[in-house]
TIMI-2910 file (N, C-alpha, C, CB; in pm, 1 decimal, decimal comma, always signed):
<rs>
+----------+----------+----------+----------+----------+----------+----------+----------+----------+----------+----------+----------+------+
!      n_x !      n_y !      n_z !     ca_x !     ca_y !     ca_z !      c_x !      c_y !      c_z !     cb_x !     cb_y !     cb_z ! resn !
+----------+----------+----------+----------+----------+----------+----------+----------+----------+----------+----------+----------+------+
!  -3327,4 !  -2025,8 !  -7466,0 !  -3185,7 !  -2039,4 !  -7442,1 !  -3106,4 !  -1959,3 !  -7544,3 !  -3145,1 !  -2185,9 !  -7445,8 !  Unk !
!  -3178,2 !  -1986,3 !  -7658,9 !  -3104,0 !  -1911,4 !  -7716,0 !  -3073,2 !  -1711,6 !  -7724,5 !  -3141,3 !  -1970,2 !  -7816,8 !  Unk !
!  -3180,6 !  -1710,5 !  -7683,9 !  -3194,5 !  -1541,4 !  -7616,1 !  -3101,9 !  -1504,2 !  -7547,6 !  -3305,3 !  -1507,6 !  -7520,3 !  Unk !
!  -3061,4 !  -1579,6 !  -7455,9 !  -2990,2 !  -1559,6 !  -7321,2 !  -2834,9 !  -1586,8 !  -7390,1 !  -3047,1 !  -1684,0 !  -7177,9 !  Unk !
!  -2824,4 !  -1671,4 !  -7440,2 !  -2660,3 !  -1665,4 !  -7594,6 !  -2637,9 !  -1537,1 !  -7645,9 !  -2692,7 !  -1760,3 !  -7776,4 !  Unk !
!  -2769,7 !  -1460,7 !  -7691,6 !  -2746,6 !  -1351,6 !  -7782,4 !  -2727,5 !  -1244,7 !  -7670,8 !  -2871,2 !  -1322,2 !  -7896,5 !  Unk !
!  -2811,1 !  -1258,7 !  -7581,4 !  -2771,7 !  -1140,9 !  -7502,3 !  -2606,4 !  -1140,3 !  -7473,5 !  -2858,2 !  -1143,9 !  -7359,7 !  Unk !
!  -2557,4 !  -1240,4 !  -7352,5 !  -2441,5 !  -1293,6 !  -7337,0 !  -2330,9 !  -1240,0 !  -7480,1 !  -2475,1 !  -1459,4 !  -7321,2 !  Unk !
!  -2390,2 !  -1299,2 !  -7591,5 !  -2267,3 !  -1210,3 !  -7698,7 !  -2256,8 !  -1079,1 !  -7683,9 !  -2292,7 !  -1213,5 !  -7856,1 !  Unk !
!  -2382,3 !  -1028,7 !  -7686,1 !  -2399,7 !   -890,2 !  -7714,0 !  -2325,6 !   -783,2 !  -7584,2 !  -2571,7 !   -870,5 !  -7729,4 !  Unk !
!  -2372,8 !   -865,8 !  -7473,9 !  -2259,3 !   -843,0 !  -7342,2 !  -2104,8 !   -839,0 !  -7352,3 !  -2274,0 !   -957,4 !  -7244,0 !  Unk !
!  -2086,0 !   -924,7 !  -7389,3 !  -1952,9 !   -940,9 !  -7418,5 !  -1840,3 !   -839,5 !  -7545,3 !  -1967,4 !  -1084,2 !  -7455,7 !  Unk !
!  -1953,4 !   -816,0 !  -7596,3 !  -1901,5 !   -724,4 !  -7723,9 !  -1876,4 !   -560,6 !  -7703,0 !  -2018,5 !   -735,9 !  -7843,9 !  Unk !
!  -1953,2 !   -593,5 !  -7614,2 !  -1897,3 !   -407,5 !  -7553,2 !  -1808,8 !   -438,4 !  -7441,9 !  -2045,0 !   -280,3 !  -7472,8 !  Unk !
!  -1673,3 !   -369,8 !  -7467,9 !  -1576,0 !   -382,0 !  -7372,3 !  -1583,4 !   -304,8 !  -7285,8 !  -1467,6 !   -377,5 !  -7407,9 !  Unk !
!  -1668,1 !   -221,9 !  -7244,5 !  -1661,4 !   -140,2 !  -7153,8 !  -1776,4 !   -179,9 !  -7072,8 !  -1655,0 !     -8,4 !  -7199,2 !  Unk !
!  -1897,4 !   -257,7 !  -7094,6 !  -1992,3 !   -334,8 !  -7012,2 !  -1934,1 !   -422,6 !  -6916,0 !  -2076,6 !   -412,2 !  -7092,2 !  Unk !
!  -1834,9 !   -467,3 !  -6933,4 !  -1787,6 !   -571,3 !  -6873,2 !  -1685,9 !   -502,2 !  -6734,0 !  -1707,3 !   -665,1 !  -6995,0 !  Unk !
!  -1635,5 !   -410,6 !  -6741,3 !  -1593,7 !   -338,7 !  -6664,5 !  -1772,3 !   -262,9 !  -6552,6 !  -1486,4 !   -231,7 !  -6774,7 !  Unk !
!  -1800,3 !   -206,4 !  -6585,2 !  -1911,0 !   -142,6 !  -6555,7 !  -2012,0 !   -263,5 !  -6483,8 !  -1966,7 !    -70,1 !  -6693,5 !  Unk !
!  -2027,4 !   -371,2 !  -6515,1 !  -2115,9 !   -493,2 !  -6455,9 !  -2045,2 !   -500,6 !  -6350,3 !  -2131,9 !   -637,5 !  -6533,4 !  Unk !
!  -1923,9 !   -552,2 !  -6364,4 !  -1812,7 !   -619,9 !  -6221,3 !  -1800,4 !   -519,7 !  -6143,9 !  -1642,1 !   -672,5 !  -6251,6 !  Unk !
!  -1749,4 !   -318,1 !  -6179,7 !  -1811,6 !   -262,3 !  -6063,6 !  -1936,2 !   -255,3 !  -6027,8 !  -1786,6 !   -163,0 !  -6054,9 !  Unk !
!  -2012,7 !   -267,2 !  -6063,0 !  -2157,0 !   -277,5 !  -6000,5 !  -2173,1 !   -390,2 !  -5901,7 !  -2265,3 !   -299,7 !  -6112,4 !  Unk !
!  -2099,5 !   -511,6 !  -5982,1 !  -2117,0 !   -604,9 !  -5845,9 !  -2056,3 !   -585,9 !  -5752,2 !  -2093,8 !   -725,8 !  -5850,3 !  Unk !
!  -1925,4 !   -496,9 !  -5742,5 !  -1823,9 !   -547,6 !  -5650,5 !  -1865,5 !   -412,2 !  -5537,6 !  -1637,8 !   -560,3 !  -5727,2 !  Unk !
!  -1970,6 !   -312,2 !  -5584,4 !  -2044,1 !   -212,5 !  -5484,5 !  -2123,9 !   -246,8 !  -5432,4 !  -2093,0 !   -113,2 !  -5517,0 !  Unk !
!  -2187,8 !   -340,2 !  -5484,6 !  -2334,7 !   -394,1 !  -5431,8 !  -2302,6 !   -537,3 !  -5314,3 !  -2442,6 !   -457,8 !  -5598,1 !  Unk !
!  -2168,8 !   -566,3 !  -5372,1 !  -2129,7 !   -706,4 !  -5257,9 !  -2043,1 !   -640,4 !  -5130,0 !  -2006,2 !   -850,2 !  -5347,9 !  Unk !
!  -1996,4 !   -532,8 !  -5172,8 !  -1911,8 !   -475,3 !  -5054,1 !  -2008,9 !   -343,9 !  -4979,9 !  -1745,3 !   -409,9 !  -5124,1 !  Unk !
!  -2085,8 !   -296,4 !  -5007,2 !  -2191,3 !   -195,5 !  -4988,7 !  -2268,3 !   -288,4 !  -4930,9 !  -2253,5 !   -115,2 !  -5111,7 !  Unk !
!  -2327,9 !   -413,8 !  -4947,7 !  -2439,5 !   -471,6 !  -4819,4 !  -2450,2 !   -616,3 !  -4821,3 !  -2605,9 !   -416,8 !  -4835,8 !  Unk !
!  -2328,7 !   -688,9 !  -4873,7 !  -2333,2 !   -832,2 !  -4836,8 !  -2228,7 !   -876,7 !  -4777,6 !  -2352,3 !   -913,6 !  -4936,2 !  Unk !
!  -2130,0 !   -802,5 !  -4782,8 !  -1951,1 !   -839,0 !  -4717,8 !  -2012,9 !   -797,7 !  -4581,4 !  -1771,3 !   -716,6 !  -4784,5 !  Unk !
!  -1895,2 !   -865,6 !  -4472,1 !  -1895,9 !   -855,9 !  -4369,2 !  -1866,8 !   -698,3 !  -4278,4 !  -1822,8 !   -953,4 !  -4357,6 !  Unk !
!  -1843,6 !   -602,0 !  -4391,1 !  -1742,8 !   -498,6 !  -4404,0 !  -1846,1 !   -378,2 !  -4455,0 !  -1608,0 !   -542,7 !  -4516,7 !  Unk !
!  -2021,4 !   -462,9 !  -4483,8 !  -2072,8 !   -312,7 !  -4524,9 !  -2078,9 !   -229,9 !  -4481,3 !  -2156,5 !   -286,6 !  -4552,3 !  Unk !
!  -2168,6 !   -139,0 !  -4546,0 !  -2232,8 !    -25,1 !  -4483,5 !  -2332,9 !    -48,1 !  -4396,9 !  -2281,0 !    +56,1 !  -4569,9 !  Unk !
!  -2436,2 !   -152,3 !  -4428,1 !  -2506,9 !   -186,9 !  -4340,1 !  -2491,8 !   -242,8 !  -4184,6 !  -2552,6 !   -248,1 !  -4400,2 !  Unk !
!  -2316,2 !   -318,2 !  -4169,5 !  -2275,0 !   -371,0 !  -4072,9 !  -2242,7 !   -225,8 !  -4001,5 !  -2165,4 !   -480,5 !  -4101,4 !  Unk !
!  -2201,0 !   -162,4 !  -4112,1 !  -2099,7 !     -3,5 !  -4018,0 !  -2195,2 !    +75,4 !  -3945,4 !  -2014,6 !   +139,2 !  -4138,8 !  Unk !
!  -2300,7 !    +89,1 !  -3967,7 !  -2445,3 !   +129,2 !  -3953,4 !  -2460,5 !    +85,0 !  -3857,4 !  -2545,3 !    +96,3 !  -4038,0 !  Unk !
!  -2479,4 !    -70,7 !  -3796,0 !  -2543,1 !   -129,9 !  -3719,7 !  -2391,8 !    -93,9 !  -3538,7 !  -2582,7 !   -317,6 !  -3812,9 !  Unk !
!  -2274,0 !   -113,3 !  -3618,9 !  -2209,0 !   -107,4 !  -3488,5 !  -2203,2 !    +29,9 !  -3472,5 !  -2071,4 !   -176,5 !  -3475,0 !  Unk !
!  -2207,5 !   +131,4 !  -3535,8 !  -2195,6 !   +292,3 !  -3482,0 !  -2316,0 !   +327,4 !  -3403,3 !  -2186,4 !   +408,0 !  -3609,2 !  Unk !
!  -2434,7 !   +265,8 !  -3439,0 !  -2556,7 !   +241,9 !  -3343,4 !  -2504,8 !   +183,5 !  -3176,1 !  -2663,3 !   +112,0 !  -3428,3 !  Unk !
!  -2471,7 !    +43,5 !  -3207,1 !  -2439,2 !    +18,2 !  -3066,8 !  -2327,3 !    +30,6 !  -3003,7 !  -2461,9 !    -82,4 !  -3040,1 !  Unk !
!  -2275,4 !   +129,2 !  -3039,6 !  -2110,6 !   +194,7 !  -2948,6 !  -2189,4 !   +306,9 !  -2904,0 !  -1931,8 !   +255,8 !  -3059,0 !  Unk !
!  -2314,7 !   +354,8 !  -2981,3 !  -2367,7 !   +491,3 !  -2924,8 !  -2435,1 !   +429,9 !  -2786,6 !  -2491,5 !   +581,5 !  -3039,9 !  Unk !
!  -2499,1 !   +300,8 !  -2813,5 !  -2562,7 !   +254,2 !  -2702,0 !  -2451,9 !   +267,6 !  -2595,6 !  -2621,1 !   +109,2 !  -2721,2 !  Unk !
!  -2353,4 !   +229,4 !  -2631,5 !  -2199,3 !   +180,4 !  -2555,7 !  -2206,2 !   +255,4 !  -2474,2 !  -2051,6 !   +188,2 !  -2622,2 !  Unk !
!  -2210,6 !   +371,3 !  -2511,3 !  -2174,0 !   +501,6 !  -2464,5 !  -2262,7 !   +584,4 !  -2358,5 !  -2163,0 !   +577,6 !  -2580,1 !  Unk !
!  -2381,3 !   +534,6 !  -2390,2 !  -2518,1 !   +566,6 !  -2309,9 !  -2482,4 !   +534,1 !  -2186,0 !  -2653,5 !   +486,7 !  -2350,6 !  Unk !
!  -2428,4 !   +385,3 !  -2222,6 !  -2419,1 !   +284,8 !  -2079,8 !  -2338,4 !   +340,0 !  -1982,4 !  -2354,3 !   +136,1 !  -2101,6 !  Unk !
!  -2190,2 !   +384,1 !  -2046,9 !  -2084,0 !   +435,4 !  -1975,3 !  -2148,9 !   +545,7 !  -1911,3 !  -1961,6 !   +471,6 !  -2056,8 !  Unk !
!  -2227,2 !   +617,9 !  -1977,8 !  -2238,1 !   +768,2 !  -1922,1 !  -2346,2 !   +737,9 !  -1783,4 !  -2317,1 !   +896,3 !  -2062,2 !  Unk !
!  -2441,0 !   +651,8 !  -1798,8 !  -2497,4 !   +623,9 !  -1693,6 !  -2450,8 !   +550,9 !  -1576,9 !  -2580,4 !   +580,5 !  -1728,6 !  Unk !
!  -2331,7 !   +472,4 !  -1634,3 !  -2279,5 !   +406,3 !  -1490,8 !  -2191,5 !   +476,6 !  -1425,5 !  -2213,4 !   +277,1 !  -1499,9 !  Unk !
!  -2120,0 !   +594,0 !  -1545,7 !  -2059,8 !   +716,7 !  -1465,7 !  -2107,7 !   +760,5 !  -1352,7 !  -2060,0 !   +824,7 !  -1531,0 !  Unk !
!  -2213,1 !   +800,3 !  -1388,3 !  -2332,9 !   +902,8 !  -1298,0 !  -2356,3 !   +815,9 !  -1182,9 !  -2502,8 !   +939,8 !  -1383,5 !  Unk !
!  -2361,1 !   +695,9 !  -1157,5 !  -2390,0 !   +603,5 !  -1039,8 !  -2296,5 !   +632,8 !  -1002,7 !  -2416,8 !   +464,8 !  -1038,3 !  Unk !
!  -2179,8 !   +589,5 !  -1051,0 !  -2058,0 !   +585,9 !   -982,9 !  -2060,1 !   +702,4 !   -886,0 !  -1939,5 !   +590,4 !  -1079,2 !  Unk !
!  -2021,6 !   +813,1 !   -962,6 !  -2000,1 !   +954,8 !   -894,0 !  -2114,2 !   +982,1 !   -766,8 !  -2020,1 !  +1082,1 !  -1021,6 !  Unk !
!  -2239,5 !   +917,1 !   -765,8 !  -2375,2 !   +944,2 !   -673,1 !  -2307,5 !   +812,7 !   -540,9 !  -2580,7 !   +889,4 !   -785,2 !  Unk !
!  -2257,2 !   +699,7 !   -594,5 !  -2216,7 !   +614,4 !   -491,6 !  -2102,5 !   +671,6 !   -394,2 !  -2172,9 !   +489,6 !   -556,1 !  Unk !
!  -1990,9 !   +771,8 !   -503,7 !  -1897,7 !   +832,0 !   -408,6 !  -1922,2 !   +932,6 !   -318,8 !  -1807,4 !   +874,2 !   -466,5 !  Unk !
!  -2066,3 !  +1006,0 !   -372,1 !  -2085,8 !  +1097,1 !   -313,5 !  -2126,3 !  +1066,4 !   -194,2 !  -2148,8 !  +1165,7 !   -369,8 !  Unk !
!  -2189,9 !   +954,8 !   -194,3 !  -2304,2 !   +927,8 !    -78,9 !  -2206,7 !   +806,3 !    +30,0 !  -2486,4 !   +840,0 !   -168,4 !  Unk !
!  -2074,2 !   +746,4 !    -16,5 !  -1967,9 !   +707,0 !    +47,5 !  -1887,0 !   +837,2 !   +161,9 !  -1876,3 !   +655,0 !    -77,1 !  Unk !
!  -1852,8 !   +963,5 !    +77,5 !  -1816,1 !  +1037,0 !   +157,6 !  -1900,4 !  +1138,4 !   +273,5 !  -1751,9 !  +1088,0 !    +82,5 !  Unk !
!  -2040,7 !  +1109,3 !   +232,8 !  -2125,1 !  +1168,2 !   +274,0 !  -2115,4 !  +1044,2 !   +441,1 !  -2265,3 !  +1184,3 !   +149,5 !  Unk !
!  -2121,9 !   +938,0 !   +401,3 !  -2101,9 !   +855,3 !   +484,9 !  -2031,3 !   +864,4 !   +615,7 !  -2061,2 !   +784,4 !   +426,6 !  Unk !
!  -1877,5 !   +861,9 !   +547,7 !  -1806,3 !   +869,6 !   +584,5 !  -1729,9 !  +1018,6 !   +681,5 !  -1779,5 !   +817,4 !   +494,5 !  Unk !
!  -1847,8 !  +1103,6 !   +669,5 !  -1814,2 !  +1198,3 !   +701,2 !  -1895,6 !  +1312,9 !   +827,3 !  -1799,5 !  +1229,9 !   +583,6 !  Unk !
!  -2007,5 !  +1165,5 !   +837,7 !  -2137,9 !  +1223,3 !   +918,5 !  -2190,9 !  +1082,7 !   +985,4 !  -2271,9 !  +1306,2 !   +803,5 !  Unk !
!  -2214,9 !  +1073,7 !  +1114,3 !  -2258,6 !   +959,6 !  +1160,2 !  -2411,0 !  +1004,6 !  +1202,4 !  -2161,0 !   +900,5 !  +1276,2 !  Unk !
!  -2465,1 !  +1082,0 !  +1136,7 !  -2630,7 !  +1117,5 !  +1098,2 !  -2622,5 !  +1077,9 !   +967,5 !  -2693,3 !  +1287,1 !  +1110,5 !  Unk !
!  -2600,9 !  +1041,8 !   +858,8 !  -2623,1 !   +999,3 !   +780,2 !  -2609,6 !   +830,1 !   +769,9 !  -2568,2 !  +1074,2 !   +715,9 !  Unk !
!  -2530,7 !   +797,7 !   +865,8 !  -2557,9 !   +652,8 !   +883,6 !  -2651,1 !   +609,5 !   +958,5 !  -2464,1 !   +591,7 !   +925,1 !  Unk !
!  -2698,8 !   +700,9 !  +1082,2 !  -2828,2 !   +665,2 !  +1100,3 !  -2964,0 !   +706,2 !  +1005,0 !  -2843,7 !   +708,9 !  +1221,2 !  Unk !
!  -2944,7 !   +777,1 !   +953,7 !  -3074,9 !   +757,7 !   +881,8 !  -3067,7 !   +705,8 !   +779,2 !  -3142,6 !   +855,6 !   +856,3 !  Unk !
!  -2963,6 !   +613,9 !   +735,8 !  -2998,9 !   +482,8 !   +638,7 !  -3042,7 !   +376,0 !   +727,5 !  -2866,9 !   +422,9 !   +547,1 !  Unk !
!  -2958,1 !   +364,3 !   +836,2 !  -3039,6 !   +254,8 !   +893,8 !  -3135,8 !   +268,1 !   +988,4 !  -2969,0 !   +172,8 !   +943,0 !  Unk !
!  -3168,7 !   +373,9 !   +989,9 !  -3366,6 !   +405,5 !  +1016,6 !  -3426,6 !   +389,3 !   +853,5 !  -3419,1 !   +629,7 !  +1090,1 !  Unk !
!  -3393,4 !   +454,6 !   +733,4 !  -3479,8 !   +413,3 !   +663,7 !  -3476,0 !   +250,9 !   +570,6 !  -3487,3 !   +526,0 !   +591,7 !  Unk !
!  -3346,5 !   +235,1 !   +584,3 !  -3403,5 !    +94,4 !   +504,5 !  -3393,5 !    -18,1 !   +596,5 !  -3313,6 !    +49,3 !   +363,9 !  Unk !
!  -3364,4 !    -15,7 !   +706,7 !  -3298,6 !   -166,7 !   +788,5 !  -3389,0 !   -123,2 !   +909,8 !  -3084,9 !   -186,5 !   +832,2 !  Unk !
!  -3536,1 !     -7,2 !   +945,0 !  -3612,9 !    -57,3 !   +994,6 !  -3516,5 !    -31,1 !  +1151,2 !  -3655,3 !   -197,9 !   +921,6 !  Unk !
!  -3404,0 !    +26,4 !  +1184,3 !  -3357,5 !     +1,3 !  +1304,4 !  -3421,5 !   +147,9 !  +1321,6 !  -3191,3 !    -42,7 !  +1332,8 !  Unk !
!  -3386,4 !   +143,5 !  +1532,6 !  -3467,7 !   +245,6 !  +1610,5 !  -3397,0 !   +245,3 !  +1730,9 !  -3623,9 !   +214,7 !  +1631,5 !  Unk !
!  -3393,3 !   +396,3 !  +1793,3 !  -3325,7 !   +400,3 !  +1919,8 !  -3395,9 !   +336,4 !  +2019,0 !  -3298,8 !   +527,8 !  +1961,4 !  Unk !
!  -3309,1 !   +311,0 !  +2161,6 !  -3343,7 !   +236,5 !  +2258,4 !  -3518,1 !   +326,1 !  +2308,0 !  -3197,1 !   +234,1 !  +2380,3 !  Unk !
!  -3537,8 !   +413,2 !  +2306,1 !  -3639,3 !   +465,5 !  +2329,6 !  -3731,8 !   +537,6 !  +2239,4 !  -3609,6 !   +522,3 !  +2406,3 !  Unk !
!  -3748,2 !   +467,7 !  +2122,8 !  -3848,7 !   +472,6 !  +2011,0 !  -3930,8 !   +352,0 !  +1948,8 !  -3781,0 !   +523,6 !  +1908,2 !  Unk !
!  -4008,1 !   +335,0 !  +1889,0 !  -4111,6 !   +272,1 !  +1837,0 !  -4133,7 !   +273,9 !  +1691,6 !  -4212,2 !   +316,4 !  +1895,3 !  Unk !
!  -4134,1 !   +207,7 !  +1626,1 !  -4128,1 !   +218,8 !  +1442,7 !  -4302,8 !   +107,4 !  +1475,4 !  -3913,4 !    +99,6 !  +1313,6 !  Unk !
!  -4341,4 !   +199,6 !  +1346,3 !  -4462,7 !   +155,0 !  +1297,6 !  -4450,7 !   +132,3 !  +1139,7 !  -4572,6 !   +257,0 !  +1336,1 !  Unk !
!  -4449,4 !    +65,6 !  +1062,4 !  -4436,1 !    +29,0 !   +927,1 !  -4611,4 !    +28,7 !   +843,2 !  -4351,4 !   -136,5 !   +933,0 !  Unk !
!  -4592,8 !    +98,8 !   +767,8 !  -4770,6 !   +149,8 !   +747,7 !  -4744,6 !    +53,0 !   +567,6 !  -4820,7 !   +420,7 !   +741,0 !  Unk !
!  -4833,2 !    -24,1 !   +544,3 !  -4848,4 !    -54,3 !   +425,8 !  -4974,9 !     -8,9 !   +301,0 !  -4841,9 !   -172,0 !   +452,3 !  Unk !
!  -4915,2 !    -70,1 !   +250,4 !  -5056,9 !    -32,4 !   +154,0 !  -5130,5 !   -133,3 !    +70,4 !  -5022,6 !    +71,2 !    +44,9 !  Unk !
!  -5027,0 !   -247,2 !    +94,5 !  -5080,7 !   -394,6 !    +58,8 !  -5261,2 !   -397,7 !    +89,0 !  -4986,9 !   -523,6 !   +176,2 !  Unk !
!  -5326,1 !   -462,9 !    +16,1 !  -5472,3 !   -482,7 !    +28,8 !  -5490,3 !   -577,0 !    +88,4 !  -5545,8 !   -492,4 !    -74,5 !  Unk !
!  -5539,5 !   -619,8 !   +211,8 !  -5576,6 !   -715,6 !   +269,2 !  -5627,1 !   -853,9 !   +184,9 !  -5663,8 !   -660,1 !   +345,6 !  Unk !
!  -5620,5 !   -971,6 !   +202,1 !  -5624,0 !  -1092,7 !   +130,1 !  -5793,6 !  -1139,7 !   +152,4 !  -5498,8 !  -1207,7 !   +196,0 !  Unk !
!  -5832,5 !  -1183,2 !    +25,6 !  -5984,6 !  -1187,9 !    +89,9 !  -5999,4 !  -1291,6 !    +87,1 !  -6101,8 !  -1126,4 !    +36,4 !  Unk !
!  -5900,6 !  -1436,4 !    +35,3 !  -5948,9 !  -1534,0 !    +81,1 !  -5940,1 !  -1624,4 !   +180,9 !  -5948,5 !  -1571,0 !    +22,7 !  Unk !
!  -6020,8 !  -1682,2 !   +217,3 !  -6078,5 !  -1732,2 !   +342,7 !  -5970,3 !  -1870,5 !   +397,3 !  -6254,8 !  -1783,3 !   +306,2 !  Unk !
!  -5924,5 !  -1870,3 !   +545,1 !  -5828,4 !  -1935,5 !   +564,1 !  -5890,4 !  -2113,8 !   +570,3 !  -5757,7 !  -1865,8 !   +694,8 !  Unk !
!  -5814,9 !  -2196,0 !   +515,8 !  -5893,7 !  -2326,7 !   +551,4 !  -5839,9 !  -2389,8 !   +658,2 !  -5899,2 !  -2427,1 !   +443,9 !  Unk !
!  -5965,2 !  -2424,7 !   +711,8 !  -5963,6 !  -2478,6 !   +858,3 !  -5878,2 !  -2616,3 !   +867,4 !  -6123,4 !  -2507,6 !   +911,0 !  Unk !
+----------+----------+----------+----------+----------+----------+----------+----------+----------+----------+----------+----------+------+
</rs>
């Protein structure tokens, strides 16, 4: 204990330590323990970049949904061949065959 007295004086006796300690703390508490660090600033400039990823990709939908709205809207062959390819529909004088690739089930049905 008493070590830790002498140091403490000896701290105290240089007036310019005492300045020099408190900035050190007050870099080291605002640099990566305040709510306000660098480490926080770090972490949100990361996810605004994500932010940004997001926007740019839902852009790109967007613009592919308008395209394919006016494409729509602008051709009644393109509305049939959405609904030949995903809704499975067929003219009055055609036949759809649906080919899978599912593996047949090998177990045995109970009687």
């Amino acid at each position: 204990m008493k070590k830790l007295k002498n140091i403490w004086i000896t701290i105290c006796a240089i007036p310019a330590l005492k300045y020099i300690l408190v900035t050190v703390f007050a870099v080291v508490f605002i640099g990566f323990l305040d709510e306000n660090s660098v480490w926080h600033h770090y972490k949100n400039v990361r996810y605004i970049s994500e932010l940004q990823d997001e926007i740019t990709l839902y852009n790109e939908r967007h613009r592919d949904a308008l395209s394919q709205i006016r494409q729509l809207d602008a051709s009644p062959k393109a509305i049939e061949k959405i609904a030949r390819e995903r809704y499975f529909m067929k003219a009055d004088d055609e036949d759809i065959f649906v080919l899978s690739d599912d593996q047949p089930s090998t177990a045995m049905p109970e009687p």
